[in-house]
C-alpha positions in Angstrom: 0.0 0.0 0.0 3.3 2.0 0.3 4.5 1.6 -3.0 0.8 2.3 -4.2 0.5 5.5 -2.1 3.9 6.7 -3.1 3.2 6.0 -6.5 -0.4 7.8 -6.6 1.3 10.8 -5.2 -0.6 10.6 -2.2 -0.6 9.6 1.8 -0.7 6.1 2.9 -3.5 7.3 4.9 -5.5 8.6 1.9 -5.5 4.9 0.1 -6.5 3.0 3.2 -9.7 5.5 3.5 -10.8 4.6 0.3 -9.8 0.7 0.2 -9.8 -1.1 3.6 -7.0 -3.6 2.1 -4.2 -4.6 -0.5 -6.6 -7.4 -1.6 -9.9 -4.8 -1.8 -7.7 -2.5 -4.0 -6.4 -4.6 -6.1 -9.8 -6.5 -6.6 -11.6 -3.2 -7.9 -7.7 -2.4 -10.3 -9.3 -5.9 -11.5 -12.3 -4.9 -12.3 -12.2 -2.4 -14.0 -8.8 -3.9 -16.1 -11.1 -6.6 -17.4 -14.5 -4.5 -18.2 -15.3 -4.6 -21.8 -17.4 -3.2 -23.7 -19.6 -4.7 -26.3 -20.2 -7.5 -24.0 -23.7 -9.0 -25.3 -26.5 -8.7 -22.9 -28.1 -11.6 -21.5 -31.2 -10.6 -23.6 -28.9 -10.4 -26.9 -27.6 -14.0 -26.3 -31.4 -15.2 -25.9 -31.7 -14.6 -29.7 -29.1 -14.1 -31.8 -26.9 -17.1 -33.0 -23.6 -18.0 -31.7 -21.9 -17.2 -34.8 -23.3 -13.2 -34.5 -22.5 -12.7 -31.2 -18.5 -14.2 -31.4 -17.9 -12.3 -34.5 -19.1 -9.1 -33.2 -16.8 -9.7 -30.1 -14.2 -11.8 -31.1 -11.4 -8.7 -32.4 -11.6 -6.9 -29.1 -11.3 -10.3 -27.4 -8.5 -11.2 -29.1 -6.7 -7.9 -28.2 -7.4 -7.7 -24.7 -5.8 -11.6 -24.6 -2.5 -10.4 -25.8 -2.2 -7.3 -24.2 1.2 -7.2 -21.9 -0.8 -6.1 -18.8 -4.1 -8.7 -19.5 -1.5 -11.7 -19.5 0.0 -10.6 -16.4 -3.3 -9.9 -14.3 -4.1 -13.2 -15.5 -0.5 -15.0 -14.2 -0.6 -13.1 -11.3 -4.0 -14.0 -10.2 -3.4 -17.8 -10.5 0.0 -17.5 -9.0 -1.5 -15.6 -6.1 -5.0 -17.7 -5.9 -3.8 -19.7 -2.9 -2.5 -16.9 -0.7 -4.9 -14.4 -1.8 -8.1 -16.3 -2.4 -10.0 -13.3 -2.4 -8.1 -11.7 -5.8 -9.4 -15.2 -7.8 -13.0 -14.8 -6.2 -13.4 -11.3 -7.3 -11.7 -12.2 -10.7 -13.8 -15.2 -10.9 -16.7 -12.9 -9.7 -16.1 -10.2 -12.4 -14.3 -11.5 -15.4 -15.2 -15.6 -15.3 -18.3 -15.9 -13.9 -20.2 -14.0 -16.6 -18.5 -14.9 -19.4 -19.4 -18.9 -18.3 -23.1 -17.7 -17.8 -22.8 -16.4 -21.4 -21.0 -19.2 -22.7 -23.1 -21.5 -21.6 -26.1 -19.7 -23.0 -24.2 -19.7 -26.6 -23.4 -23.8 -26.3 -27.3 -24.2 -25.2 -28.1 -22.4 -28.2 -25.6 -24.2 -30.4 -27.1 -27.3 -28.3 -30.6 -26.6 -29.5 -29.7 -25.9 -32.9 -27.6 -29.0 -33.2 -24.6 -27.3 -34.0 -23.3 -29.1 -30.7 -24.3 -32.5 -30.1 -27.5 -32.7 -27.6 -25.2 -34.8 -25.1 -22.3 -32.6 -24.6 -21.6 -31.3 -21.1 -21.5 -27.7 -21.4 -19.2 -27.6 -18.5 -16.8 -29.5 -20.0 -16.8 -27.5 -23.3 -16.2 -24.5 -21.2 -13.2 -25.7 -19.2 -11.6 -27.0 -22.4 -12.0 -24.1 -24.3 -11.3 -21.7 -21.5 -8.2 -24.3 -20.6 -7.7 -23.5 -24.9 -7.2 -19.9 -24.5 -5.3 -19.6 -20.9 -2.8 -21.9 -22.2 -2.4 -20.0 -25.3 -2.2 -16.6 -23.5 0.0 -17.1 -20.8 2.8 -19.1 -23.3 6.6 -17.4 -23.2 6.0 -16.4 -26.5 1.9 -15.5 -27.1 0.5 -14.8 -30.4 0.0 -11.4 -31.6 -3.6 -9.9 -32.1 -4.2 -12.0 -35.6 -2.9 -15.2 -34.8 -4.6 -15.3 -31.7 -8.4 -14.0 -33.2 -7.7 -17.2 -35.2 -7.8 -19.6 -33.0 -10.2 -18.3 -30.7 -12.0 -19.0 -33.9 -11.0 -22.5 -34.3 -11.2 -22.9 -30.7 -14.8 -21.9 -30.8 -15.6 -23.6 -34.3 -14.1 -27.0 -32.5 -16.5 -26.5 -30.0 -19.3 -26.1 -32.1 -20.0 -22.4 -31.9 -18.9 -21.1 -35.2 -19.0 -22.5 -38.8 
């Protein structure tokens, strides 16, 4: 809190009065970090097709995943999950959470319109594909913006989401 303090130019006083802790800053830095817009509304996913919805959201996705500071918020929250549970719950809270929940809506769609077969465990498809990408993004050397749009496209045409 220190370094932050120092760093923001201000008393160590003034950061504790607006965050109570390390982990309570750092949890709202992660938030707001990992907010992106064009996000599709619960409503959005209810009708249009999986295919709509990834392309409209699949070049910003693909930049955030190979941004320097997204790969290490990402390795620093799994490196810190055990000693700081409460940076992976907000992460989890804020960044996976939703996207499962929307996820899940686009392979129940691709489900229904038996572009995924009617016997697939979502949750599986979501951890491999999920599994897919944090591989890819946390790799010594990670794709550029390009190479990695394309296979989140083949990730999510493997899973049955795109043509």
């Amino acid at each position: 809190m220190e370094q932050i303090a120092k760093r923001a130019g201000v008393g160590k006083l003034t950061v504790y009065r607006r965050w109570s802790s390390k982990e309570e800053l750092l949890s709202r830095a992660i938030e707001m970090m990992v907010e992106e817009p064009g996000w599709p509304s619960n409503d959005e996913i209810r009708v249009a097709s999986p295919h709509e919805i990834l392309e409209r959201i699949l070049p910003a996705s693909a930049e955030m995943a190979v941004d320097p500071r997204f790969r290490a918020l990402v390795a620093r929250i799994l490196g810190s999950s055990v000693s700081h549970p409460s940076l992976m719950a907000t992460y989890w809270k804020h960044y996976v959470a939703p996207r499962r929940a929307a996820t899940s809506a686009l392979l129940e769609n691709a489900r229904r319109d038996r572009k995924v077969p009617v016997d697939a465990d979502v949750d599986v498809l979501m951890d491999m594909m999920a599994g897919a990408v944090l591989y890819r993004v946390l790799q010594p050397n990670p794709p550029d913006a390009r190479e990695m749009e394309r296979y989140l496209r083949e990730v999510y045409r493997v899973a049955g989401l795109l043509p």
